[in-house]
Phi, psi and omega in degrees: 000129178275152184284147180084004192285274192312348172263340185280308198292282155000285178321307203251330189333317185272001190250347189251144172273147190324300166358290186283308176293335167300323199268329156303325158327284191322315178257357163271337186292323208253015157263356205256312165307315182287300221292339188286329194298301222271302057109278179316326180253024170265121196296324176304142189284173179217131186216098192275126158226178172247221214279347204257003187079015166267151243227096177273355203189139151195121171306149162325311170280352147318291169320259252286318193288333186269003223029059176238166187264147200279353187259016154259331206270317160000060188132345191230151188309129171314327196288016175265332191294289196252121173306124149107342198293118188267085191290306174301334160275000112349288183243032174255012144266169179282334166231180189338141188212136178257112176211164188266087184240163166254146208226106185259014172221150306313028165189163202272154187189154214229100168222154181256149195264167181185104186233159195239158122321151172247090172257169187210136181266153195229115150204175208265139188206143158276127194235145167297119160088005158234151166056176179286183213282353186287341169101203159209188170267135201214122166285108197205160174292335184187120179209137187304160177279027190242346165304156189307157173109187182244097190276148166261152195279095159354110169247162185248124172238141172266131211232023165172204165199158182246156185217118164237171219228093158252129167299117177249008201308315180302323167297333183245013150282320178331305181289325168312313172309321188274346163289341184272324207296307202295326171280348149309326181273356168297304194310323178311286191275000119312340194255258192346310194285316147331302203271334211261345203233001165269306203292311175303325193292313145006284173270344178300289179320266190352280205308311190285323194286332158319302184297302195317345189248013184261326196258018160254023170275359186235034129305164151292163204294298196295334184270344159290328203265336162312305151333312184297287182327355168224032153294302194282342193270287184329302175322291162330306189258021177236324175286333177278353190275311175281351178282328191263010166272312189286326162298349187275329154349258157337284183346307198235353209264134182260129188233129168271124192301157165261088200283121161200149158345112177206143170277081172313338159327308171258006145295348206253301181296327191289316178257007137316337167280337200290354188262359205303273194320281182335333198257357177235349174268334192284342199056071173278108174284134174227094287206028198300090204248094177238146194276147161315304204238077172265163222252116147281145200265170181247106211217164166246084184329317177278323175279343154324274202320335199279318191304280178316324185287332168293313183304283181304347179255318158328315189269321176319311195298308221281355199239131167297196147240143234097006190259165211259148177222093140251142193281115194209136157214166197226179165204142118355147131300339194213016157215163185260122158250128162239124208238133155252141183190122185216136182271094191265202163267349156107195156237157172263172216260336164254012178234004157317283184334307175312345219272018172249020161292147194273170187057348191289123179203135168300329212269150181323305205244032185246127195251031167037037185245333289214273170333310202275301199293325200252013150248329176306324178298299163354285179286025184259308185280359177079018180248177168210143193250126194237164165199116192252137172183171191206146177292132161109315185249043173097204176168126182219119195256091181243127182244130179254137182239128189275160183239175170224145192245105160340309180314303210260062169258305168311314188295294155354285172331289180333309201260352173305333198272347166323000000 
């Protein structure tokens, strides 16, 4: 729209014929359509409201990001549209304001707000041929001193605020990423230093309970077998001292899965037994609802089992007794989900985040390695790890592993040869 259309236009209102007002209509309808067009092909969202916070304007990539229909959202306040949007903190500066939110409807997304005043200066100015000599009020952006009338000194009121809305989500996984790396490598060369000053001291202890148990064979039977006994209790707590190094190990150590063909399904069945007692003493009810005709995967069986074995003893811990553990897997077009879903005490919504940091764990005795070791495998596999949870209501855990589907290889194929 040129500048100056609308005080010109003001300006002839009394000089101009039905005609004319028509045909001025006529090119604000068709400057009011190109601004939609372009408005509309902008990746950024737009979002206009007025001074009460109701929502007068929104673009198309606005709709796509909160998923709203712009002919519901038109008229009713954004902090009703979008969940959680603290709308008064938000618009209680005076000028231009930036912030960051996260979002899960319809897709979890990282957007940043860039939200301005709408301000409009309002004066009183004498138009020829309207109203009495007194003038009215008329609203412009601006208007020079040599047009007719007597301008008064402009006040500025604010009458909404425009938003505009960018998707930060990739930029700010990125960074996430690059902080889990730099603390993996901490971890790492933490691990070196572990390894160097436990695993020896470690295999010494193995050696010394050795001889020691050669020279309690030339004892008389009671003083051996007392002996023995507290040979094997040594033994016992120098093998759990080397079972949380080597998990600590795994953990952080990057290993390449050894890929072959597998029915995660009995895999799934398989470390479900190691739980068989604990899971009958506990009265656990365990629920397996596994689809029939999943795709075998291209997997590394052991480091799978270990991955389900975390999982599943997590979710055991996280349950009184009586409590329900289900199993459920599925498919995709292009992955296999296996959902754990246990009525645990659940996590709250600020120890969510946490739960792939290393050492972080709700539980007393829990070393907060369980979680970290079962998405490094996961993403080893070319998978993903998701965890929906709430205090109070459970923790329902699903890792999707991708396959590849025969059909469309052959097809694939098919048509290179074409």
């Amino acid at each position: 729209m040129k500048a100056g259309f609308l005080e010109k236009l003001i300006e002839r209102l009394g000089r101009i014929g039905p005609e004319e007002v028509q045909n001025y209509f006529l090119r604000l309808a068709q400057e009011k359509g190109f601004l939609e067009t372009v408005f509309n092909a902008i990746q950024e969202g737009i979002i206009v409201t007025d001074s009460k916070g109701r929502i007068t304007y929104l673009n198309d990539a606005a709709c796509e990001l909160f998923g709203l229909p712009a002919s519901d959202a038109i008229g009713k306040r954004l902090d009703e549209r979008v969940r959680g949007l603290d709308w008064e903190s938000l618009t209680q500066s005076s000028g231009p304001v930036s912030r960051d939110m996260e979002i899960f409807y319809p897709a979890n997304r990282f957007i940043n707000f860039y939200i301005v005043p709408l301000m409009i200066e309002r004066r009183e100015t004498a138009v020829a041929g309207i109203g009495d000599s007194g003038g009215s009020e008329v609203a412009a952006a601006s208007v020079d001193g040599d047009r007719p009338g007597s301008p008064i000194p402009a006040t500025a009121e604010q009458v909404g605020h425009a938003m505009i809305l960018r998707d930060i989500t990739e930029s700010r996984r990125s960074a996430q990423q690059i902080i889990e790396s730099e603390r993996l490598n901490a971890l790492t060369l933490l691990a070196a230093g572990v390894a160097h000053e436990i695993g020896n001291p470690l295999n010494s202890l193995h050696i010394h309970l050795q001889l020691m148990e050669r020279q309690a064979h030339k004892l008389d039977r009671a003083a051996r077998e007392e002996l023995e006994e507290s040979i094997d209790i040594a033994r016992s707590e120098v093998n759990r001292l080397d079972s949380i190094v080597t998990q600590f190990l795994r953990a952080i150590r990057p290993s390449k899965p050894e890929l072959h063909p597998e029915n995660v399904n009995t895999i799934v069945q398989e470390t479900l037994r190691f739980f068989t007692p604990e899971i009958q003493n506990r009265n656990i009810v365990v629920e397996q609802e596994l689809r029939s005709d999943l795709p075998p995967l291209q997997i590394d069986r052991d480091q799978m089992k270990q991955a389900f074995y975390n999982v599943i003893k997590n979710s055991l811990q996280a349950m009184k007794r009586g409590g329900t553990l289900r199993i459920h897997s599925n498919r995709d077009d292009t992955h296999v989900l296996i959902s754990f879903i246990d009525t645990g005490s659940g996590i709250s919504a600020e120890n969510l985040g946490r739960v792939f940091e290393p050492y972080f764990t709700t539980k007393p005795s829990g070393t907060g390695l369980g979680l970290l070791i079962v998405r490094r495998i996961v993403r080893e596999h070319g998978g993903e790890l998701s965890i929906e949870s709430s205090e109070g209501k459970g923790l329902t855990l699903t890792i999707r592993l991708p396959y590849i589907d025969k059909r469309v290889r052959m097809l694939e194929a098919g048509d290179s040869r074409e």
